[in-house]
N, C-alpha and C positions, 0 to 999 in steps of 0.2 A: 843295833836296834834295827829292827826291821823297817823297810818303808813299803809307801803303796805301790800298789802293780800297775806298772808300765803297760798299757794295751793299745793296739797301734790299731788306727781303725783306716781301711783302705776310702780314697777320694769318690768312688763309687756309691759304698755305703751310706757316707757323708752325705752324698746329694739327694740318694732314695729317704733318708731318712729326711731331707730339709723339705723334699717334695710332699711327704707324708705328713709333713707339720702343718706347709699349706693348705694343702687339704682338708685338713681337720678345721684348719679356724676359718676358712672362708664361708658366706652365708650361701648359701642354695634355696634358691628359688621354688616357691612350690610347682611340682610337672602339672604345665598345661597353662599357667599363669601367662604365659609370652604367648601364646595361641590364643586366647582370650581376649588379652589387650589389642592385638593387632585387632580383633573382630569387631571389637568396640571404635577403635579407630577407624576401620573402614565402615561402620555402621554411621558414626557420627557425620565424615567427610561427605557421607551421598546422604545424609539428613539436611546436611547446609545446603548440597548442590541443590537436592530436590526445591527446597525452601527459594535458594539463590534465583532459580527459571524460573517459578509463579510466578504471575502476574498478581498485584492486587486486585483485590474482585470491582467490580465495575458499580460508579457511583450511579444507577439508574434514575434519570429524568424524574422528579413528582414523587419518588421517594421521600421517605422521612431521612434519609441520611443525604440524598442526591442533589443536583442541583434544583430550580425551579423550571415549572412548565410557562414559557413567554409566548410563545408562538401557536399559533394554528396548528394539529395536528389530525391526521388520519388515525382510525384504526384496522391494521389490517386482518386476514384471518386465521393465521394463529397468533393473535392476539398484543403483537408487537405496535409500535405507534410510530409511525414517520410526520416527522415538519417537515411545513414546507413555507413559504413564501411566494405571491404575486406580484408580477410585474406587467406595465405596459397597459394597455384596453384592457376595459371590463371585458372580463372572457365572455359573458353573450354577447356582447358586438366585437368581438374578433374577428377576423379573415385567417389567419392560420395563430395555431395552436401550438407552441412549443413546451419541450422538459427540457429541462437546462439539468447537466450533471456536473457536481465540480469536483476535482480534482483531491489530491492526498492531501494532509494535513492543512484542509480548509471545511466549506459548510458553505449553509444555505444559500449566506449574504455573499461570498465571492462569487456570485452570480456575472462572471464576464459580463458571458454575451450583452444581458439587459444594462447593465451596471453603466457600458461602453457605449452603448448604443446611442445613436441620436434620438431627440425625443419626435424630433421631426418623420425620421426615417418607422418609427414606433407606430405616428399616429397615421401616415400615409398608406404602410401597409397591412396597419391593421392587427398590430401583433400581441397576443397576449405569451406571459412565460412562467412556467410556474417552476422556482427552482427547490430541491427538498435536503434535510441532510440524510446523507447513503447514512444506513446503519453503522452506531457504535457514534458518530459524529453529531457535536450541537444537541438538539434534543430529540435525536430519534432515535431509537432502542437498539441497542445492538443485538447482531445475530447472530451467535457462536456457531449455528449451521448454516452459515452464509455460504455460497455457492457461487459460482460463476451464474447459474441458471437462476436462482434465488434474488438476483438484481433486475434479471428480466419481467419475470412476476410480479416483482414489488412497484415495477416504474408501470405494467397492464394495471396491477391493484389501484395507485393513486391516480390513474388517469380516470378510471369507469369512475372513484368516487367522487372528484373533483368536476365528471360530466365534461371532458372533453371530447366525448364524439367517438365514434369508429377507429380515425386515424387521425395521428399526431404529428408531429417534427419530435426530434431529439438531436439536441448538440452534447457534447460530453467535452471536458476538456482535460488532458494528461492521465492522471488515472480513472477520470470521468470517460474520458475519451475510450479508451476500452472498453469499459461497460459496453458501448454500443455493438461492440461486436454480437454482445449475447441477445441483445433487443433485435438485429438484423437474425440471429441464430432461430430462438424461439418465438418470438412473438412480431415477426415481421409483417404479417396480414393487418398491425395497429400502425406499423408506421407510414407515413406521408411522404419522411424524406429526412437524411440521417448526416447529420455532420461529425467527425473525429477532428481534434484540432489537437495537436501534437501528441496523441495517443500515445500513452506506454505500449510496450513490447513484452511478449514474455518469449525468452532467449531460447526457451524450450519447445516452443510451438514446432506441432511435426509439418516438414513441407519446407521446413530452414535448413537451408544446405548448410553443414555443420562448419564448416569451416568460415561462413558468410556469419555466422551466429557467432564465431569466437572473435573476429575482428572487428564485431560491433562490443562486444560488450567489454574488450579492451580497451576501448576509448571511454569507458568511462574512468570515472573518478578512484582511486583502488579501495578506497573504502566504500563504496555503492557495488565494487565488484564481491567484495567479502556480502554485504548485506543482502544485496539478492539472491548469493550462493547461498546463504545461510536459511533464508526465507523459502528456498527451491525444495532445500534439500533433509532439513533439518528445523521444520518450523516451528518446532516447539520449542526451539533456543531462540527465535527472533525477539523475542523481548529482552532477554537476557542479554543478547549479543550488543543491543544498539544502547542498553543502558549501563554495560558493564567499563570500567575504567581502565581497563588495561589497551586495549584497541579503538581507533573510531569507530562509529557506527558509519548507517547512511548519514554522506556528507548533506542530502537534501532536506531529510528534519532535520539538519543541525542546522540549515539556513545558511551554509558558508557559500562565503561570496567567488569560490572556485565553481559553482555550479551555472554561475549567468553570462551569457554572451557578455562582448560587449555593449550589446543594442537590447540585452536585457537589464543593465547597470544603469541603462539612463532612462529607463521604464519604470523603474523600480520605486520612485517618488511616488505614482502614479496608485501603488498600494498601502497609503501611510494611515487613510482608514481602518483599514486592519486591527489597529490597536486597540477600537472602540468593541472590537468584537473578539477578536484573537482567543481569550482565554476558553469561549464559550465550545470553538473548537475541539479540542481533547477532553471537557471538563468530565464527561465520563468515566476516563480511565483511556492511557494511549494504546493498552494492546488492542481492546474491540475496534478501537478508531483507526488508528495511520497501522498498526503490526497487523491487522487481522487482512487490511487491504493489503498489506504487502505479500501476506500467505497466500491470500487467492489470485492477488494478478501475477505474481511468478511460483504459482503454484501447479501443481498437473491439472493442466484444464479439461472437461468432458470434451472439449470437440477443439478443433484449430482453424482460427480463421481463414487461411490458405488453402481448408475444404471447403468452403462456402460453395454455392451455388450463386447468384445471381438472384437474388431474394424479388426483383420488381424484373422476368422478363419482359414485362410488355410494357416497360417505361412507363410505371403509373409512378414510380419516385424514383428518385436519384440518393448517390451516397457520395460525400465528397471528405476526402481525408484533404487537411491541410496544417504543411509540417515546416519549420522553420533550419535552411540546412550549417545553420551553425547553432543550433539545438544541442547544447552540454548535458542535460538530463537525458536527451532521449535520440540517442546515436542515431540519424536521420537513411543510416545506409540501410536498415532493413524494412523501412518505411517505402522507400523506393525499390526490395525487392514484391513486398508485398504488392505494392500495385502494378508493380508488370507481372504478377502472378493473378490479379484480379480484373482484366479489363474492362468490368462494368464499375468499377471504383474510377468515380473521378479526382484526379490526384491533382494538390497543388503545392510546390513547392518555392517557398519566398527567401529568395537571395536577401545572405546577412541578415535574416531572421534566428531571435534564440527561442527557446521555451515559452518566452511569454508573447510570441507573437500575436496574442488575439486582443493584447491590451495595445500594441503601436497603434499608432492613429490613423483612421480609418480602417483597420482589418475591423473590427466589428462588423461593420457596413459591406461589408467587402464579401465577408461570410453568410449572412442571415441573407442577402442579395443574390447570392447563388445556389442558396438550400431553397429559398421558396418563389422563385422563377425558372429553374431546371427542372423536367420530368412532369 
């Protein structure tokens, strides 16, 4: 009886042929499917990021969605509106005229100077102050085309409608304090006589010997070091950056208590009012307010205070910076290059003073006493 044929199939075959069966049953992808998806993935990821940088848009003053209008307010000429607040003598019986500017993530009411002031020292010298919130802050309008120069204009605009006079005073304090530079810049024929009280710094200013710039700004805090850089360089991530959860932002809107001297820790009661008013501060929206100052004071500025000239040759006013040199926010070493680069700046410098020097007791007195008896 015959049987089946024996057929010897070589290990080779065997494999070609096991290769060809996978082949056959595995699925295939339609061509270009994997090319697609990837685009849609990167289309979505910069759809989040785009979305993730916005800011929310800004709750405007007197709006039907914003907060309410409390305060006295200017309008200026393109059409923006500044608060402000009086202190002190009715301004027509005044003897000198001051603008009070205040500082980052505060407003009208943390008016230092008058806030500190004696009432004695007030009524003696005659002092009126009218303090306002800078755009984006409290109830005055923020200006998406804010400018270094734009803060000079706005403090000439509220002074002519307010009617004080030809020339004024201006004190500014920490990011206040800056501003004044632009008021000495552009509009220095209106001032009287100009006080800086622990002025911020922008680390970029040309005239800073680069290596004096890097050793100040290592003293700060490493997260104030990312947030300026960030703010300098890339300011359309400063919202993002200080709100995102991965990294600190600025230690100084966080309020941490790494930013104050020790002699600003025991000052610090001294601002518990605050509370009463606090939220009214950002109620805007925080980028127009504390992010948009952050852009423009360590942003590329039109001019650098280190070019000034000498705004009063002929001693019709004086400018007096005064800086505290254990000042944690604001690294006091290029405070003191600035003023041996400006010797018509009268400089003061107060041993074991922090940042909030102008609230110890008696610097109020100490300050307003040598802006409006000097020059």
């Amino acid at each position: 009886m015959a049987g089946g044929v024996n057929r010897k199939i070589s290990a080779a075959s065997a494999r070609a042929h096991t290769r060809r069966a996978k082949q056959n049953s595995s699925f295939q992808l339609p061509a270009g499917i994997f090319k697609t998806a990837l685009v849609a993935l990167v289309i979505g990821l910069s759809a989040w990021a785009y979305q993730a940088i916005q800011p929310p848009p800004s709750k405007i003053c007197g709006s039907p969605d914003g907060p309410p209008v409390t305060g006295p307010r200017i309008k200026l000429r393109d059409g923006r509106h500044l608060a402000y607040q009086e202190h002190g003598v009715p301004k027509d019986n005044a003897q000198h005229k001051i603008v009070y500017l205040h500082g980052i993530d505060s407003c009208r009411h943390d008016a230092v100077i008058p806030n500190f002031l004696s009432p004695e020292t007030v009524k003696d010298l005659g002092i009126y102050v009218v303090s306002f919130d800078r755009p984006g802050y409290g109830e005055s309008d923020p200006n998406p085309k804010r400018t270094v120069k734009s803060m000079a204009t706005d403090i000439e605009e509220l002074a002519d409608q307010l009617g004080l006079g030809h020339r004024f005073y201006v004190i500014g304090f920490s990011m206040g304090g800056q501003v004044i530079w632009s008021c000495l810049k552009y509009i220095p024929h209106r001032i009287a006589g100009a006080a800086l009280v622990a002025p911020a710094v922008n680390y970029w200013w040309t005239g800073i010997p680069s290596n004096l710039s890097s050793q100040a700004y290592s003293q700060q805090l490493q997260p104030d070091q990312w947030a300026v850089r960030v703010s300098h360089y890339t300011p359309w991530l400063t919202y993002f950056w200080n709100t995102q959860k991965w990294f600190p932002g600025a230690s100084v809107l966080a309020q941490s208590m790494d930013c104050f001297s020790d002699q600003d820790k025991e000052i610090l009661p001294k601002l518990r009012k605050r509370e009463s008013y606090a939220g009214q501060v950002r109620q805007q929206g925080e980028f127009e307010s504390i992010y948009r100052d952050m852009n423009v004071g360590f942003g590329t500025w039109e001019f650098s205070p280190l070019e000034l000239e000498n705004p009063f040759p002929n001693n019709e006013a004086s400018v007096h910076v005064w800086h505290g040199d254990e000042d944690r926010m604001v690294p006091v070493l290029l405070q003191r290059y600035i003023a041996e680069q400006l010797p018509w700046i009268h400089y003061h410098e107060i041993p074991g003073a922090g940042h909030l020097l102008p609230l110890a007791d008696g610097m109020c007195e100490t300050i307003v006493k040598a802006l409006l008896t000097d020059g």
